[in-house]
Backbone as a chain_set.jsonl record, in Angstrom:
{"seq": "XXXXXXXXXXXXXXXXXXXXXXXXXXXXXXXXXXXXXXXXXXXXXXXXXXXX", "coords": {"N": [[7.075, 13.698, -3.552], [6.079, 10.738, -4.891], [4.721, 10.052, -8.409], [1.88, 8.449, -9.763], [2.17, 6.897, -13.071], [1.319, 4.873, -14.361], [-0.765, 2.036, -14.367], [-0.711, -1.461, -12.966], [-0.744, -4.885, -12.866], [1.889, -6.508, -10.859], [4.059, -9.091, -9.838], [5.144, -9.815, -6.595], [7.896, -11.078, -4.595], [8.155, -11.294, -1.304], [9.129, -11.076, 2.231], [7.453, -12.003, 5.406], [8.189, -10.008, 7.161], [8.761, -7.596, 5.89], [6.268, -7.289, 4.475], [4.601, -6.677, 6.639], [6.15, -4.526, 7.572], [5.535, -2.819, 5.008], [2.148, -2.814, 5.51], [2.334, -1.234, 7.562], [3.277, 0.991, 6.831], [1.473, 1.811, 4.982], [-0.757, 2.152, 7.253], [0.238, 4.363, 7.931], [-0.487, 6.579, 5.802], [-2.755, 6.39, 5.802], [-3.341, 7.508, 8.581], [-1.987, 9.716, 8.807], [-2.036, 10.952, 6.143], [-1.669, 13.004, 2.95], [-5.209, 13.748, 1.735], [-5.325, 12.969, -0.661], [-3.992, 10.799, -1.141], [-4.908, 8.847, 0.717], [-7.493, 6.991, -0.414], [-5.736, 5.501, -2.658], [-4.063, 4.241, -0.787], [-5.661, 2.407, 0.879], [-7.09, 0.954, -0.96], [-4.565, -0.39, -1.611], [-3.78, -1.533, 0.855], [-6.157, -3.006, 1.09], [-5.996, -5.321, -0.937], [-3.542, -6.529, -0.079], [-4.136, -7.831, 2.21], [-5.846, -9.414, 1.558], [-4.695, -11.077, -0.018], [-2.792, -12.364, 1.535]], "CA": [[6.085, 12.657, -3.504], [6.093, 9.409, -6.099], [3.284, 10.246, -8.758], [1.362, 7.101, -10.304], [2.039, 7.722, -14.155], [0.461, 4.197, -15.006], [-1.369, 0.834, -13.241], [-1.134, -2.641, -13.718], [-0.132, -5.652, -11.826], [3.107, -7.029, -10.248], [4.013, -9.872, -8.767], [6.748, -9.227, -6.104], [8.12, -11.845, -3.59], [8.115, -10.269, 0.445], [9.014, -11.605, 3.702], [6.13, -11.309, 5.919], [8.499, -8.693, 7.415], [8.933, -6.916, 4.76], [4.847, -7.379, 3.962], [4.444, -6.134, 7.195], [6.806, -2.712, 6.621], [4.247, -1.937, 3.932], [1.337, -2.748, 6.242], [2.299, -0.127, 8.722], [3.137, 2.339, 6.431], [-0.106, 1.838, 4.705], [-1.437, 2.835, 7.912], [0.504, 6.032, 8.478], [-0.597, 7.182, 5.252], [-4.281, 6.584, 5.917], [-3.31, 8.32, 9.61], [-1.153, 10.955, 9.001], [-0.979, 11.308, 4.951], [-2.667, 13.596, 2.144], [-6.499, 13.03, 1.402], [-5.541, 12.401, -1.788], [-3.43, 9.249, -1.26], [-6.273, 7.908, 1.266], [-8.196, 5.776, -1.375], [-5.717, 4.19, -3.19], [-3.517, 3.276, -0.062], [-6.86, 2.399, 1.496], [-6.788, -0.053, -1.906], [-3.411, -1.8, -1.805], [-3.663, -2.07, 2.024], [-7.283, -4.302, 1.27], [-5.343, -6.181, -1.59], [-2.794, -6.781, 0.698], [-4.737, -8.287, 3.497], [-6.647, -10.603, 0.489], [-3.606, -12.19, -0.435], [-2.157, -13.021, 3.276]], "C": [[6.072, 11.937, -4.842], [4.373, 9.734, -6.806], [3.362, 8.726, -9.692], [1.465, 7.408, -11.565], [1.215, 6.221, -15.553], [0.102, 3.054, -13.916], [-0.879, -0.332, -13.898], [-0.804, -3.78, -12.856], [1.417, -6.593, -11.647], [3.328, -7.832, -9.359], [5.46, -9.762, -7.911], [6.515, -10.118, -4.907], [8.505, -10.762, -2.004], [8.158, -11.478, 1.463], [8.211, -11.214, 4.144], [6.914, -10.045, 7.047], [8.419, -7.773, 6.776], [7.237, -6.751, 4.431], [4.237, -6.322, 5.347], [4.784, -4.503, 7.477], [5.371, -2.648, 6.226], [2.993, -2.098, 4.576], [1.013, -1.54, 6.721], [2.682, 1.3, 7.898], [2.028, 2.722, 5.369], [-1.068, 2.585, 5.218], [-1.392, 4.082, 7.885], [-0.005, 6.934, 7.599], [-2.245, 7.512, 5.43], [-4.494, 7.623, 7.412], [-3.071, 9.777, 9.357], [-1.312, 11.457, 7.43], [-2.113, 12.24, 4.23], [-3.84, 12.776, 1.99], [-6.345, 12.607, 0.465], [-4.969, 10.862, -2.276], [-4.247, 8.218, -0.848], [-6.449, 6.62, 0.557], [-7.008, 5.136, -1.465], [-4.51, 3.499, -1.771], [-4.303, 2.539, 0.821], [-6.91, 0.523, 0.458], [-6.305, -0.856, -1.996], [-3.422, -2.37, -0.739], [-4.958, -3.569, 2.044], [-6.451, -5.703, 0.024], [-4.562, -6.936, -0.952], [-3.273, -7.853, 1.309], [-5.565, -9.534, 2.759], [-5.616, -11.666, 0.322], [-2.877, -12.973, 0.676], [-2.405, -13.561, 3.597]], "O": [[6.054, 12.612, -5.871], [3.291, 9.712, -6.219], [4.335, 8.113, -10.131], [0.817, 8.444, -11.72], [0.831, 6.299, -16.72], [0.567, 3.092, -12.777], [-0.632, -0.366, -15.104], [-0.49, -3.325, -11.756], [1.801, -7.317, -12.566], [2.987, -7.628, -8.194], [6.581, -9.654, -8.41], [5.467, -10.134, -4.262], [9.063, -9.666, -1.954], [7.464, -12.494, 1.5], [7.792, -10.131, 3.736], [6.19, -9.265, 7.665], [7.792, -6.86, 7.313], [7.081, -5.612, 3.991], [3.533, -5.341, 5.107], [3.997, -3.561, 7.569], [4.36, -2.478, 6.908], [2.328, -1.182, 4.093], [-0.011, -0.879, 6.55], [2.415, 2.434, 8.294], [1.811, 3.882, 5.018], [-1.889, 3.309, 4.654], [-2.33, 4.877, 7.837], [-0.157, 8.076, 8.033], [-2.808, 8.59, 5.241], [-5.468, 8.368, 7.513], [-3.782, 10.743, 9.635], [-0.685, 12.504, 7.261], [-3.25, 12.316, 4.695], [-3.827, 11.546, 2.04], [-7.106, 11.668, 0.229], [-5.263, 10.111, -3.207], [-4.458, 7.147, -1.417], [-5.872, 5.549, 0.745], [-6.815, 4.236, -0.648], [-4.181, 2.315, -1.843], [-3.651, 1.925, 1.665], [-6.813, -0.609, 0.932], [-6.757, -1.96, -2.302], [-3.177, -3.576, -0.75], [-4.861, -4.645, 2.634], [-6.461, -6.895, 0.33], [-4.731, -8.142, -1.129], [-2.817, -8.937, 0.945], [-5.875, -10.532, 3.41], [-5.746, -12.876, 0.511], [-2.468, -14.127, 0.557], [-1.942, -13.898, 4.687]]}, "num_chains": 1, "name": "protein.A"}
């Protein structure tokens, strides 16, 4: 598992396929994934959905 070892922001170009990918596996993590990832994919998924 990928640990977070700092924050900050990135701007990164995406097809809305590609935007979408990370959508759905957004979900699976909030479905299926550790409690501890929850929040912050809970986080990028609302960031996400701001910028779209």
């Amino acid at each position: 598992m990928a640990v977070i070892k700092s924050t900050g922001t990135v701007d990164v170009e995406l097809t809305l396929a590609e935007l979408e990918l990370i959508r759905r596996a957004l979900g699976l993590v909030y479905n299926f994934g550790a409690t501890n990832d929850m929040d912050d994919a809970l986080a990028l998924l609302a960031d996400l959905e701001a910028t779209a």
